[in-house]
C-alpha positions in Angstrom: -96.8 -76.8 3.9 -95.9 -74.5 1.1 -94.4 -77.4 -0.8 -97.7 -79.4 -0.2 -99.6 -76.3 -1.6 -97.2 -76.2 -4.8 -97.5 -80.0 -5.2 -100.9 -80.0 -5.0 -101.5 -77.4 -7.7 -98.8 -79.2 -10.2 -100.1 -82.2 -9.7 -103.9 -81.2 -10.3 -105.3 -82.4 -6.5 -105.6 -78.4 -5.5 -106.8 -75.3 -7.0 -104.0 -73.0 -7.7 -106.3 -70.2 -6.8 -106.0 -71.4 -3.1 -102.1 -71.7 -2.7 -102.4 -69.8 0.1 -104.8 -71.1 1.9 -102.7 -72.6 4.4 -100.1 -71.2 7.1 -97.9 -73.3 9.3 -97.8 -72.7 13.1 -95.2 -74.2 15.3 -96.3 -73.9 18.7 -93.9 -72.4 21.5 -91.0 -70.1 19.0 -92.4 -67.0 19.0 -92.3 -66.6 15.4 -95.5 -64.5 15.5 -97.2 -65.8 12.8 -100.8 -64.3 12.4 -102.8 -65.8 10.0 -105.5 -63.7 7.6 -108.4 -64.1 7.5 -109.9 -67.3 5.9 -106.9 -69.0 6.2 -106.3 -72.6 7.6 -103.6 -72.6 10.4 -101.6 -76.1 10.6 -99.9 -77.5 13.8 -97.6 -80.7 13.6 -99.7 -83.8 13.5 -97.3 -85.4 15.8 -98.3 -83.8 18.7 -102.1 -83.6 17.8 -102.8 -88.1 17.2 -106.0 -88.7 16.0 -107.5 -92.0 18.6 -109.9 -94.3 18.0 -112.5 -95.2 20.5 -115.1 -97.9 21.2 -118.1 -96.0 22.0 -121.8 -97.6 22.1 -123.9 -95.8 19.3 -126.5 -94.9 21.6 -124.3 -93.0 24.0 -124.9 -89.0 23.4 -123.1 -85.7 24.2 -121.2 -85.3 27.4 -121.9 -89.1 28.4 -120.1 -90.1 25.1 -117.0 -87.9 25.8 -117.0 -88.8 29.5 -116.5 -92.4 28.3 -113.9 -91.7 25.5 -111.8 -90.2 28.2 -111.6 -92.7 30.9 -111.0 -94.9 27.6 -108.0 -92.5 27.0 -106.8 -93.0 30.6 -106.8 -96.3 30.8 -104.4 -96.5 27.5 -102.1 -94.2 28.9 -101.9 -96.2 32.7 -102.3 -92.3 33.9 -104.9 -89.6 34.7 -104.8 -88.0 31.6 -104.3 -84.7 33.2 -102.8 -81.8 31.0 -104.6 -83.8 27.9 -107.9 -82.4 25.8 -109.6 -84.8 23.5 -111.6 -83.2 21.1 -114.5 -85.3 19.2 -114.1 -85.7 15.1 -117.6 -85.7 14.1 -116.5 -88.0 10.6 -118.6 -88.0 7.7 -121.4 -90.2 10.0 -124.2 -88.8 12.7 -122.2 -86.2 14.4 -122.8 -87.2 18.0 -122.2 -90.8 17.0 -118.7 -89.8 16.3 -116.0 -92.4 17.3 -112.5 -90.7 16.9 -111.1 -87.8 18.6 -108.0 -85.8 18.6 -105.9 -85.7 21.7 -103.2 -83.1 22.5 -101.1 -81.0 25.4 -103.9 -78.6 27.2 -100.9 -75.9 26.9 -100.0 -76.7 23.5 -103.9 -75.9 22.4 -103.6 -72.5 24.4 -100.8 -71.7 22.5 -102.6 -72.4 19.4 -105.6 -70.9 20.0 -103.5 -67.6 20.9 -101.6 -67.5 17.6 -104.4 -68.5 15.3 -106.3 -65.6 16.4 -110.0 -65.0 15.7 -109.7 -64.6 12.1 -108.1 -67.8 11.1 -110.9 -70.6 9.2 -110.0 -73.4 11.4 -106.4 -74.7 13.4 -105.6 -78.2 12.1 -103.4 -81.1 12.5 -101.1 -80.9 9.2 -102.3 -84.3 8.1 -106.4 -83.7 8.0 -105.0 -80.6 5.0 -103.9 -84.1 2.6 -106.4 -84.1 -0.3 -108.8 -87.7 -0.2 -111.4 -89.4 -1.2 -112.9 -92.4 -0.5 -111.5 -95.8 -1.0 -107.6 -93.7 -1.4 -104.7 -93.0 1.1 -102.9 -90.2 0.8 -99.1 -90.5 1.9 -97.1 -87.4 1.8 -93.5 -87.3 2.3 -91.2 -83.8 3.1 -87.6 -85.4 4.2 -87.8 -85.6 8.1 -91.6 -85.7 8.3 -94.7 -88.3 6.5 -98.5 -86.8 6.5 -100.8 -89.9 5.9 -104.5 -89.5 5.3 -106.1 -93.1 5.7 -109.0 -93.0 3.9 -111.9 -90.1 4.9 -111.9 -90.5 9.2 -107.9 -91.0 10.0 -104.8 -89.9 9.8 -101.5 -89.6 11.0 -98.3 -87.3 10.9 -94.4 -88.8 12.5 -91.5 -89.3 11.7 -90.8 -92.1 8.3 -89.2 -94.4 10.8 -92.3 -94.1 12.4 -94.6 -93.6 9.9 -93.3 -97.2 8.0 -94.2 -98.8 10.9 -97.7 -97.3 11.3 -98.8 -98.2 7.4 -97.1 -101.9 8.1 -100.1 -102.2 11.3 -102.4 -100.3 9.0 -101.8 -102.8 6.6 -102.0 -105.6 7.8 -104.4 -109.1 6.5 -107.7 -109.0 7.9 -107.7 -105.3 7.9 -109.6 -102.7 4.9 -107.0 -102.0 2.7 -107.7 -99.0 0.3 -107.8 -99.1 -3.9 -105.0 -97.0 -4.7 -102.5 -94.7 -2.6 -102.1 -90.9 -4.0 -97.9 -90.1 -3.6 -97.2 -86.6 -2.8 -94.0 -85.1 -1.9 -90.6 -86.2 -1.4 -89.7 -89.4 -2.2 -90.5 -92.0 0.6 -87.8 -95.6 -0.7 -89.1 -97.8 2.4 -92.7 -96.7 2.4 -92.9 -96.8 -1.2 -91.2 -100.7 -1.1 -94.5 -101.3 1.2 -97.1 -99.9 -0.5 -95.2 -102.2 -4.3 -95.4 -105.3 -2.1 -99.0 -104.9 -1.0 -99.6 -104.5 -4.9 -101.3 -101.1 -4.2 -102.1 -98.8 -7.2 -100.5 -95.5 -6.9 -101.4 -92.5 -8.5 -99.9 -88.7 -8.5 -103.1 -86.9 -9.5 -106.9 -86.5 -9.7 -106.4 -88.2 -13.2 -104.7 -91.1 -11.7 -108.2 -91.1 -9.8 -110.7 -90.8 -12.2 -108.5 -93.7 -14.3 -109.5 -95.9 -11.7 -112.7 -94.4 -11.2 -112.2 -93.6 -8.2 -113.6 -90.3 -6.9 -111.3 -87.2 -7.5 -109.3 -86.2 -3.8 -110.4 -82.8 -2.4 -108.6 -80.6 0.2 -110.9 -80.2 3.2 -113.6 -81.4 1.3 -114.9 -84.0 4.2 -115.7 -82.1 7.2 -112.1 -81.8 8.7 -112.2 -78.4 9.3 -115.0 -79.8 12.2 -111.9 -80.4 14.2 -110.9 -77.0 14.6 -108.2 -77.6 17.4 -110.3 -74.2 18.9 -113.3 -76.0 19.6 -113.7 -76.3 23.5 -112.8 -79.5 24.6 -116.2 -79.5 26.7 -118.1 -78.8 24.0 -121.6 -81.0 24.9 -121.1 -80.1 28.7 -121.2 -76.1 27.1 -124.0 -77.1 24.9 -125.5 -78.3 27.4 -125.4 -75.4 29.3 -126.3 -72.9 27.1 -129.8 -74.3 26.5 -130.4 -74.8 29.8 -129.6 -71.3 31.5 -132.5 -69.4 29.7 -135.0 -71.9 31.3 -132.9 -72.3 34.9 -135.5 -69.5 36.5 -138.2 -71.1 35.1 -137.6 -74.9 35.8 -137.1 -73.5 39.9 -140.0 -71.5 40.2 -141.8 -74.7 38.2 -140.0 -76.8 40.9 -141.1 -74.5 43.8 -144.6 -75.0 42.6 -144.7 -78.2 42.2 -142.8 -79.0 45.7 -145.4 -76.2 47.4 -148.7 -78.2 46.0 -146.8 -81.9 47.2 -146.7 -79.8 50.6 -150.3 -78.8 50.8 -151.7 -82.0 49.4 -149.6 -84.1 52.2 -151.1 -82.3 54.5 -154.7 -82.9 53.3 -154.0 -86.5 52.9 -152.9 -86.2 56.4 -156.0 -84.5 58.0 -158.4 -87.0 56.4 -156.5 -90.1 57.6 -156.8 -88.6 60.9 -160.4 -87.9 60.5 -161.0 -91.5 59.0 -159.2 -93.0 61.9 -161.3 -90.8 64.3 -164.7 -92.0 62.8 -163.4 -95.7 62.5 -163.1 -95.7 66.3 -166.2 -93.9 67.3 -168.2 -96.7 64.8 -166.1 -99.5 66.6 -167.3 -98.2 70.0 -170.6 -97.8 69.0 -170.5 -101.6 67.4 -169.3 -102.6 70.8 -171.7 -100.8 72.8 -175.0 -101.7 70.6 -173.9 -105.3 68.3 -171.2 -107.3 69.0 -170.0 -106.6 72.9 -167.8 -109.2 72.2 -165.2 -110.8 69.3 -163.6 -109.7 66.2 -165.2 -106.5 64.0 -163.8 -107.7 60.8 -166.9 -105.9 58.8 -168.8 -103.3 60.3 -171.6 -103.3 57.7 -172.1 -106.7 57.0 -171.8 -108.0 61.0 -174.0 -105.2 61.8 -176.7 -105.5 59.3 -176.7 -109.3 60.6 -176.8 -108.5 64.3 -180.2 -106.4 63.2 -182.0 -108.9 61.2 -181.4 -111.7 63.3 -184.2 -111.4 65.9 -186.6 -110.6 62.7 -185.2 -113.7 60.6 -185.6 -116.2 63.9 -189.1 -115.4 64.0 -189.9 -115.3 60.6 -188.8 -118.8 60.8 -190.5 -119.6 63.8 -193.8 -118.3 62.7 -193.6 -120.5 59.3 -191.9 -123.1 58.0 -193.8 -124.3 54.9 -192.2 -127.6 54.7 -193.0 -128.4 58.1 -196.6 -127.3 58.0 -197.1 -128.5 54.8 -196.4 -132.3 56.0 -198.6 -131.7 59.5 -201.1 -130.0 57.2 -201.6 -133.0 55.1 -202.3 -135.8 58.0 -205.2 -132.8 59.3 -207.1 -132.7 55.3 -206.8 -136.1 55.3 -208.6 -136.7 58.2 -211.2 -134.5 57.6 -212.5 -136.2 54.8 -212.3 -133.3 52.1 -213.0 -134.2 48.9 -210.8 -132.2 47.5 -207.5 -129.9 48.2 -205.3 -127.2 46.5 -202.5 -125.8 48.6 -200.2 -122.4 47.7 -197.4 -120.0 49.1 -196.4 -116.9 48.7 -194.1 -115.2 50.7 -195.1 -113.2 53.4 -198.7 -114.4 52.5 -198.3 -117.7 54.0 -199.9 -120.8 53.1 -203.5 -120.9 51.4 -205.6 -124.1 51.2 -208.4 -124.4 49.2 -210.8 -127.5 50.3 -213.9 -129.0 49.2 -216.1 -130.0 52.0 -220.0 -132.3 52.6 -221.1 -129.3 54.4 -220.7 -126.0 56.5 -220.2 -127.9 59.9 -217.1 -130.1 58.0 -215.7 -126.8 57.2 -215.9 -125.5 61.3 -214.5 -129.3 62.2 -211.3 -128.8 59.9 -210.7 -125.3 61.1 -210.5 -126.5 64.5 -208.1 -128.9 63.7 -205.9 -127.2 62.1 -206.1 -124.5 65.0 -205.4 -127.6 67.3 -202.3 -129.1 65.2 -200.6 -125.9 66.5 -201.4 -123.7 63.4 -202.8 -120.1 63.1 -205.4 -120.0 60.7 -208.1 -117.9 59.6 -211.2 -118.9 57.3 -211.3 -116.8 54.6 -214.2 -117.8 52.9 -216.4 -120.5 52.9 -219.6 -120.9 50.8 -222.0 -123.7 48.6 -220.4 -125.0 45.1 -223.0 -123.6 42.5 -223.4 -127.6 42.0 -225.0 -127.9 44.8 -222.4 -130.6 45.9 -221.0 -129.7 49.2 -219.1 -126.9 50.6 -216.1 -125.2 49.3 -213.5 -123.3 52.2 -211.0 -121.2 51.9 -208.5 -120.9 54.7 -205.2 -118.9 55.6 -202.2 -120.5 57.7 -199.8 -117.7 58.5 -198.3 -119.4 61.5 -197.2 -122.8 63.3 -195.9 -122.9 66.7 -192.0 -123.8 66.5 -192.7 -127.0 69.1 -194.7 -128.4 66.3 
């Protein structure tokens, strides 16, 4: 990593005032390194792959990381046990992220242990390569290649490896990038790739801004977000933390809630036995007073019919206009009136008006209407002012049903 630092400040992509921002930790020989504080800690990006998953945008915290990893096990055909993956929040939303670094559970202990508290962040080497966007970065030190594909990826293997890696990478169909910044040792087969891809290739943040391409910076995109750290169950912890304050409250607002559902089952229950107590005592008394027999479908209605009955037969009974209207028209007729007028009004009964030779036609026509069955009472019956006969009133509030 020092030789990254030093080509980095000859070649313009760092600030030599930061040559020491980095230390190298190699995780299981003792070496003891302890690194100051501030200072970036770097583990080899071999054993710390950066994965790419397919995860639905909506899909948040824990949900999103339970997915990525039964994602991870089916790739590997195993559990996945002694494996963390930890989520790269990117340059995007950061709980829509969609990459995540995967390594050992024990080489992450050891990690943690030697970076200490002080250190900035633990990285995978590769995510310390200066980019910027639309630019790979390809860094080459002999037995080992650091590739920074664009702002989101990257890689770290050996350059058997890592040639095959940038061939997939490269491949039609796929986002290739504008130019490819060359750091380090010199790289014959990977260079021969990146010349037959026509790729330009630069060595500095000049051979950026010639292309106008944006300058490359050194952790300059969010990677030290991926502090190696971080705990794997970061949402789950998240999670956690916000809801332990609350925990008390939420049970005693649960106890609450389940002690008022008690009390108002139970007062649902005593008034449905109470309803069904009354329903029967109203049936009984239905049966005993209305309807001894058939169905009680409607208490109110069947009972407010079994009441008016009696009252609506002889209502009926007692007067049926059309009926007495048509007897009541052969009996004027016959008693030679000389004129009739005839209204209803209900319970009134009928009234006829007649005009009559004399007092004694008046007596005759009452009798015969008393005679056709009907009850009738003379209302009034006195001399027209004319001098021409008699004029009668008379009230029919009745006709026998045989009529």
């Amino acid at each position: 990593m020092a030789r990254l630092e030093q080509a980095e400040a000859q070649d313009g992509t760092g600030d030599r005032t930061e040559d020491g921002r980095f230390v190298r930790l190699d995780a299981g020989d003792g070496s003891g390194v302890v690194p100051r504080p501030g200072q970036v800690a770097l583990v080899d990006g071999a054993l710390v792959p950066m994965m790419t998953f397919d995860l639905p945008p909506r899909l948040r915290g824990q949900a999103r990381e339970d997915v990525a990893r039964r994602q991870l096990r089916d790739r590997l055909g195993t559990g996945g046990a002694g494996l963390e993956l930890l989520p790269c929040p990117g340059t995007g939303h950061p709980d829509q992220w969609q990459r995540a670094l995967v390594a050992e559970t024990g080489d992450i202990a050891t990690w943690r242990a030697a970076a200490g508290p002080g250190a900035r962040a633990v990285l995978p080497d590769y995510l310390a390569l200066p980019t910027a966007p639309d630019l790979w970065t390809i860094y080459g030190s002999g037995t080992r290649v650091l590739v920074r594909l664009g702002l989101e990826d990257g890689f770290s293997a050996a350059p058997e490896v890592a040639l095959a890696m940038l061939e997939a990478a490269l491949e039609p169909g796929d986002a290739s990038p504008k130019a490819v910044l060359r750091l380090g040792a010199e790289l014959p087969a990977i260079d021969a790739l990146i010349a037959a891809r026509g790729l330009a290739v630069i060595r500095d943040a000049g051979g950026a801004r010639a292309l106008e391409l944006e300058p490359p910076v050194v952790l300059g995109h969010g990677e030290a977000g991926a502090d190696l750290r971080r705990d794997p169950q970061a949402a789950r912890n998240r999670l956690r933390r916000r809801v332990l304050p609350w925990r008390w409250t939420v049970l005693a607002g649960i106890a609450a809630v389940a002690l008022w559902s008690a009390a108002e089952l139970h007062e649902i229950g005593v008034i449905e036995d109470q309803t069904a107590a009354l329903r029967a005592e109203t049936e009984a008394l239905v049966r005993q007073h209305f309807l001894p027999t058939g169905p009680i479908l409607d208490v109110r209605a069947q009972v407010a019919r079994a009441m008016a009955g009696p009252a609506a037969d002889t209502e009926a009974a007692a007067l049926r206009p059309l009926a007495v209207t048509a007897v009541l028209a052969d009996v004027v007729a016959a008693s030679g009136a000389t004129s009739a007028a005839l209204t209803y009004a209900r319970g009134d009964g009928l009234e006829l008006t007649v005009g009559l030779t004399d007092f004694s036609a008046a007596a005759r026509l009452e009798a015969a209407l008393t005679a056709a069955g009907m009850t009738v009472t003379r209302e009034a019956a006195h001399a027209r002012a004319s001098g021409d006969g008699v004029r009668a009133v008379f009230a029919i509030t009745g006709m026998e049903a045989t009529r």
